[in-house]
C-alpha positions in Angstrom: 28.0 2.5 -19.9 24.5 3.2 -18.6 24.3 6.6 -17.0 23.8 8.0 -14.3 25.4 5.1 -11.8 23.7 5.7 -9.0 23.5 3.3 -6.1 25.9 0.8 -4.0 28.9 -0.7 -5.5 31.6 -2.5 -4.4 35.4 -2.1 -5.1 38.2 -3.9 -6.3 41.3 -3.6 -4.0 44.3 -2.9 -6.7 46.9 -0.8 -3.6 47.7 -1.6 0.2 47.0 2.1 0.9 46.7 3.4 4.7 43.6 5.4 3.8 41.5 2.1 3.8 43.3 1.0 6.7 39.8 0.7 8.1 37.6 0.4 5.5 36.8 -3.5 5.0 37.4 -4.9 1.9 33.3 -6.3 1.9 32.5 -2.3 2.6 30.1 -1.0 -0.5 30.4 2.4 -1.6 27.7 5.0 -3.2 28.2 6.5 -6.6 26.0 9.2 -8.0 27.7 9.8 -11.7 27.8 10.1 -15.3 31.5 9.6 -16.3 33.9 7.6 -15.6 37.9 7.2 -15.8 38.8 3.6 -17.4 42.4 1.8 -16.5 44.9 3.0 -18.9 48.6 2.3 -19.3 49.2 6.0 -18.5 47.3 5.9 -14.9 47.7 2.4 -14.1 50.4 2.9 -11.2 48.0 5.6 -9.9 44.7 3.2 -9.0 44.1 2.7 -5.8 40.2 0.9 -6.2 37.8 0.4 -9.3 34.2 -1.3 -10.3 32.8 -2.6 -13.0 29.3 -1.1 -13.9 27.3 -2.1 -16.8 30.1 -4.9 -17.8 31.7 -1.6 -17.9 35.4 -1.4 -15.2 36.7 1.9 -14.4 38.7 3.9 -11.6 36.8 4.8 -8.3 39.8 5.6 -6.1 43.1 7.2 -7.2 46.4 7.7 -5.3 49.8 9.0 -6.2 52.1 9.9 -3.1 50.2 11.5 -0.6 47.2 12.1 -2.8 43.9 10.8 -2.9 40.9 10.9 -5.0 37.7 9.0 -5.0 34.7 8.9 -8.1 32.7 7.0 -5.2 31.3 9.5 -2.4 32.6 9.5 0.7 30.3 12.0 2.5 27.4 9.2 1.3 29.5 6.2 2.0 28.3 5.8 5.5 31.0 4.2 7.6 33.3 2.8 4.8 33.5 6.7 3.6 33.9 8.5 6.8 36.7 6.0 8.2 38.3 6.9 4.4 38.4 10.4 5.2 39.1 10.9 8.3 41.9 8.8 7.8 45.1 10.9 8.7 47.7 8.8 7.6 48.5 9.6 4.0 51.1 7.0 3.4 52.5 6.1 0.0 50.5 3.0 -0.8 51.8 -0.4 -1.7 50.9 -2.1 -5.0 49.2 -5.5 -5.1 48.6 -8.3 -7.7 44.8 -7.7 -9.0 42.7 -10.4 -11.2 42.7 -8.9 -14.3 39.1 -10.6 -14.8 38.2 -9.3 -11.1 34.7 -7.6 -11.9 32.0 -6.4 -9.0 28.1 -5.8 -8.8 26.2 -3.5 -8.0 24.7 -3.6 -4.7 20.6 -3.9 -3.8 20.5 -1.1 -1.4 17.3 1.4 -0.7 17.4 5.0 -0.1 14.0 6.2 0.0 12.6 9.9 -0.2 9.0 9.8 0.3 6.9 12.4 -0.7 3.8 12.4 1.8 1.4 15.4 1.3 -2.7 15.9 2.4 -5.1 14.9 0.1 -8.3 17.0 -0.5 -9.8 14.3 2.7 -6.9 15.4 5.0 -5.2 11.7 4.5 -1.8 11.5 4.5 -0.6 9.8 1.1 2.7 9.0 -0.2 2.9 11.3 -3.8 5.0 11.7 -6.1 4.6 14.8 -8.8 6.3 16.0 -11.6 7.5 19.7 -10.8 5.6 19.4 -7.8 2.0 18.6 -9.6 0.9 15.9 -7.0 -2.6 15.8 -8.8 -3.5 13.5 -11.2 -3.5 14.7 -15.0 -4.2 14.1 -18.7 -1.4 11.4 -18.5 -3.8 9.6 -16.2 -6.9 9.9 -17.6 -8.3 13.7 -15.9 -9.5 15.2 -18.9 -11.2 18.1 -17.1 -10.5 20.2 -14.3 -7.5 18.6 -12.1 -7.7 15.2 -10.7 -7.2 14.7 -6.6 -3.6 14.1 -5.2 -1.8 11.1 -6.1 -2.0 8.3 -3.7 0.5 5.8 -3.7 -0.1 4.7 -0.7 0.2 5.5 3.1 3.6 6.3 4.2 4.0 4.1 7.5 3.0 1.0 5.1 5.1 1.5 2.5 8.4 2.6 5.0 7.8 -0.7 6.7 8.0 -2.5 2.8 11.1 -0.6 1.9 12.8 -1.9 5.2 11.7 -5.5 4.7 13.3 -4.9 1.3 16.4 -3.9 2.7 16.1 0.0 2.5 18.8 1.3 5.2 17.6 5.2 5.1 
């Protein structure tokens, strides 16, 4: 599996459980990790959603009686993750019949973080610096003294971009 998964996914249904009583099934959840718990005989009965990643399917929700655990992130899940917490009703779940050759993709969602700084004109630029260095250096062709800031453009330009592209925050 390629690591780290980070990004949108969505989920393979595998247990009628109350705590996605109102989550949608078409809801995408957010995954920021580098591990992952594949389907076995021994925790079969236990999973309550997975995703494939990479070709790769593994767990994303478990729950056994009253408990519940997720590999996805609720807290970054926007609605599908908060209606999944706050969720009171902790019901036993009820299994259901899953496609064995059920699979799911990854998702094209957007979050930016831009990093806008000054420039030595008093522009604002979008930047982006290793450690912090937002000048250029060597790597870029500065072989003496330290370059100017790194301009990658201005920041109400390239917002407006990664909306039209589908960024949602």
């Amino acid at each position: 599996m390629d690591v780290p998964h980070i990004g949108w996914n969505e989920r393979i249904l595998h247990q009628d459980s109350p705590v996605l009583k109102h989550v949608s099934k078409k809801d995408d959840v957010y995954f920021v990790h580098s591990y992952y718990a594949p389907t076995t005989g021994k925790n079969r009965e236990w999973v309550l959603t997975s995703t494939t990643y990479s070709g790769q399917p593994f767990i994303n929700a478990i729950q056994r009686g009253k408990v519940v655990a997720t590999q996805f992130r609720p807290e970054e899940s926007g609605s599908a993750g908060l209606h999944a917490v706050e969720n009171d009703n902790l019901e036993t779940a009820t299994k259901l019949v899953v496609d064995p050759t059920a699979a799911t993709m990854c998702v094209k969602r957007f979050v930016v973080a831009l990093d806008v700084r000054t420039n030595d004109h008093g522009d604002l630029v979008v930047t982006k610096g290793d450690q912090y260095d937002v000048r250029e250096n060597h790597k870029e062709g500065v072989t003496v003294g330290r370059g100017g800031v790194r301009n990658l453009g201005k920041p109400i330009s390239l917002a407006g971009r990664y909306y039209n592209e589908g960024a949602d925050r």
